[in-house]
KELO-824012 format. One record per residue (C-alpha): residue in three letters; residue number from 1; x, y, z. Coordinates in steps of 0.05 Angstrom, whole numbers, plus 5000, padded with zeros to 4 digits. Layout:
BEGIN
PADO, ALA, NUM, X, Y, Z $
...
This chain:
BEGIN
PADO, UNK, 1, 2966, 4179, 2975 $
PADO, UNK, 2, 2985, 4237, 3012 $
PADO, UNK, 3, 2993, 4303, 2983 $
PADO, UNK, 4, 3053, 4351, 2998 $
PADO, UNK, 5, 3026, 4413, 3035 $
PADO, UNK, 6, 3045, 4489, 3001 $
PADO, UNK, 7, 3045, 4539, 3065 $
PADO, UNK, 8, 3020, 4604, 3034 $
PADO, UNK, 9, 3023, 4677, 3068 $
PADO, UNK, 10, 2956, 4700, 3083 $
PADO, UNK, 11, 2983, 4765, 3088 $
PADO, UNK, 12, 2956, 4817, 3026 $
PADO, UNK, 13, 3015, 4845, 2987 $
PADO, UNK, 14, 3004, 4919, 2964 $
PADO, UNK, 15, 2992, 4919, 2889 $
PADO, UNK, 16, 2987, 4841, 2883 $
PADO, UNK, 17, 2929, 4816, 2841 $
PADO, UNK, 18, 2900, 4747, 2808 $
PADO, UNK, 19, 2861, 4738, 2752 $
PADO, UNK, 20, 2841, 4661, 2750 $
PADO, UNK, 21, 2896, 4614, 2747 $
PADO, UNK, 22, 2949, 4674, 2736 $
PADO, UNK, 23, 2986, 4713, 2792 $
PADO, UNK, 24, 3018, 4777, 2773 $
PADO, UNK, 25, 3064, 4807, 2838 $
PADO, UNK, 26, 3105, 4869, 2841 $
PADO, UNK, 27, 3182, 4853, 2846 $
PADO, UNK, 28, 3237, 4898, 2854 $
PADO, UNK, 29, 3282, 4908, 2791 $
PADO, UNK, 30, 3297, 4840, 2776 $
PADO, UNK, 31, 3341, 4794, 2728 $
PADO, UNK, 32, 3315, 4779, 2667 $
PADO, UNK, 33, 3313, 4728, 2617 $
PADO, UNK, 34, 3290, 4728, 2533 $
PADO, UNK, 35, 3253, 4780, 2507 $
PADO, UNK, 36, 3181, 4758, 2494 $
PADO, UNK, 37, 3142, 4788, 2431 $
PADO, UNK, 38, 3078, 4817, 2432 $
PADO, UNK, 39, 3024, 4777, 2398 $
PADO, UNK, 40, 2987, 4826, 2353 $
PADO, UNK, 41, 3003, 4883, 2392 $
PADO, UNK, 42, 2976, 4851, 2450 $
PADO, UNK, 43, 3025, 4820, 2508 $
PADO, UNK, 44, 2993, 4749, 2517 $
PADO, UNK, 45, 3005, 4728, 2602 $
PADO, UNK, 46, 2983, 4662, 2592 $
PADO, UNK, 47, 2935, 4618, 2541 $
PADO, UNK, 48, 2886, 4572, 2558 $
PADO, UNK, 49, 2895, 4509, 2536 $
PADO, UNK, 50, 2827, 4479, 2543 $
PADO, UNK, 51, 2782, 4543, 2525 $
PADO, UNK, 52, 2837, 4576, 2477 $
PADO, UNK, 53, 2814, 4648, 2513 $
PADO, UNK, 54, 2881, 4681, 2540 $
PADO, UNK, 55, 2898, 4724, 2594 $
PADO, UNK, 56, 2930, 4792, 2554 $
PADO, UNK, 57, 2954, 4859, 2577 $
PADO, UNK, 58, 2910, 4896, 2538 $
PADO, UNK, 59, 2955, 4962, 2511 $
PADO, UNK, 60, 3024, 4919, 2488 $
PADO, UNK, 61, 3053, 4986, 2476 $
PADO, UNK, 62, 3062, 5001, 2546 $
PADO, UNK, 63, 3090, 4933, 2579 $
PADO, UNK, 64, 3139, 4892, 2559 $
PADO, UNK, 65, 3142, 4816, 2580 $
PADO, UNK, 66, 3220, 4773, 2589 $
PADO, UNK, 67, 3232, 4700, 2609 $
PADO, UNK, 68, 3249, 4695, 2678 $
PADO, UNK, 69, 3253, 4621, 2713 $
PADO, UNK, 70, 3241, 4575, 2660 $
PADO, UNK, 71, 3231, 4513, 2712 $
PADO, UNK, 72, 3186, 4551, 2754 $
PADO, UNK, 73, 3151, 4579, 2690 $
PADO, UNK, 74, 3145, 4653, 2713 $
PADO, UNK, 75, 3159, 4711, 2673 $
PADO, UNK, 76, 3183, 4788, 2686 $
PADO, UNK, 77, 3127, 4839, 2667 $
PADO, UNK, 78, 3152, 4904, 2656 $
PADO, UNK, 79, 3086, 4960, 2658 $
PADO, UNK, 80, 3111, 5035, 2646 $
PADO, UNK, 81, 3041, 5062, 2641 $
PADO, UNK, 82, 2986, 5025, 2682 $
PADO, UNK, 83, 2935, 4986, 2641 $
PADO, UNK, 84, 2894, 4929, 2647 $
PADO, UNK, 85, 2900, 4851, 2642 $
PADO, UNK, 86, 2844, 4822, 2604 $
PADO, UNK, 87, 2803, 4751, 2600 $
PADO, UNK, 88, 2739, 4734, 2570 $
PADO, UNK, 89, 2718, 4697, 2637 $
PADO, UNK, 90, 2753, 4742, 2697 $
PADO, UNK, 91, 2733, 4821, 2708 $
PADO, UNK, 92, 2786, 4859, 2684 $
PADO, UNK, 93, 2853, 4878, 2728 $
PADO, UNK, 94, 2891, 4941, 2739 $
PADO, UNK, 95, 2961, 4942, 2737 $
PADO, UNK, 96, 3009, 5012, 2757 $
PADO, UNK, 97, 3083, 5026, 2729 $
PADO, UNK, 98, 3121, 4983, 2754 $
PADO, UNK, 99, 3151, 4916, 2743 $
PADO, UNK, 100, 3118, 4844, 2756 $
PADO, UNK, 101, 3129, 4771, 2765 $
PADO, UNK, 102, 3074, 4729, 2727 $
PADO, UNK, 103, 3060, 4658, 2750 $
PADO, UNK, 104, 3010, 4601, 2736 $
PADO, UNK, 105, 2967, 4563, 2778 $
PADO, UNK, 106, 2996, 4493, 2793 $
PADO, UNK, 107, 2966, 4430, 2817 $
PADO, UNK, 108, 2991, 4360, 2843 $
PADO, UNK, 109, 2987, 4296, 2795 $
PADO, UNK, 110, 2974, 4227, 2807 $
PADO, UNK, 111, 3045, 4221, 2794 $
PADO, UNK, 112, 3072, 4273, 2837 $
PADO, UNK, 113, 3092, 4319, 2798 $
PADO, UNK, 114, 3071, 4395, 2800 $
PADO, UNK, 115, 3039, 4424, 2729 $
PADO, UNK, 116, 3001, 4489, 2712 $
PADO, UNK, 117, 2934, 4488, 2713 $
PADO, UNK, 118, 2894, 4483, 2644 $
PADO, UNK, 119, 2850, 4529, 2636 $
């Protein structure tokens, strides 16, 4: 079976950063969606399904996370202090004031259809 090709930039982008199977990428001022809570006080990126460790911004006082393309399964990240995003598995990553677009990993099924990545 063949498998549908992504073409990725291989160009860096200034302030762009991945911690495993989560990319966080500065955006202009952008639309956004729901508000999304903090998780005792922490704002929670992503969770890993198979090893329950999550990737969290690690002051929740200082970002704020809102729904952004529900089909593409991205959020808006909203950081107006910098901080850190934290995982039990990955180093830590810096983030400055300003305001992100947070996306999983995906990967091709059998069936052809895209899903995030469980981590």
């Amino acid at each position: 079976m063949k498998r549908k090709a992504r073409v990725i930039s291989s160009t860096p982008i200034a302030g762009q950063v991945r911690q495993g199977d989560v990319l966080i990428h500065p955006v202009a001022k952008t639309q956004r969606g729901k508000h999304r809570p903090a998780e005792s006080g922490r704002i929670v990126l992503a969770h890993g399904e198979v090893t329950g460790h999550s990737h969290d911004v690690e002051n929740g006082d200082v970002a704020t996370q809102y729904e952004h393309d529900e089909f593409a399964g991205t959020t808006v990240l909203d950081v107006t202090a910098p901080t850190i995003v934290v995982h039990q598995e990955h180093s830590a990553v810096p983030l400055a004031d300003r305001e992100y677009e947070v996306r999983r990993a995906e990967e091709w099924t059998d069936s052809d259809e895209p899903r995030q990545v469980a981590d």
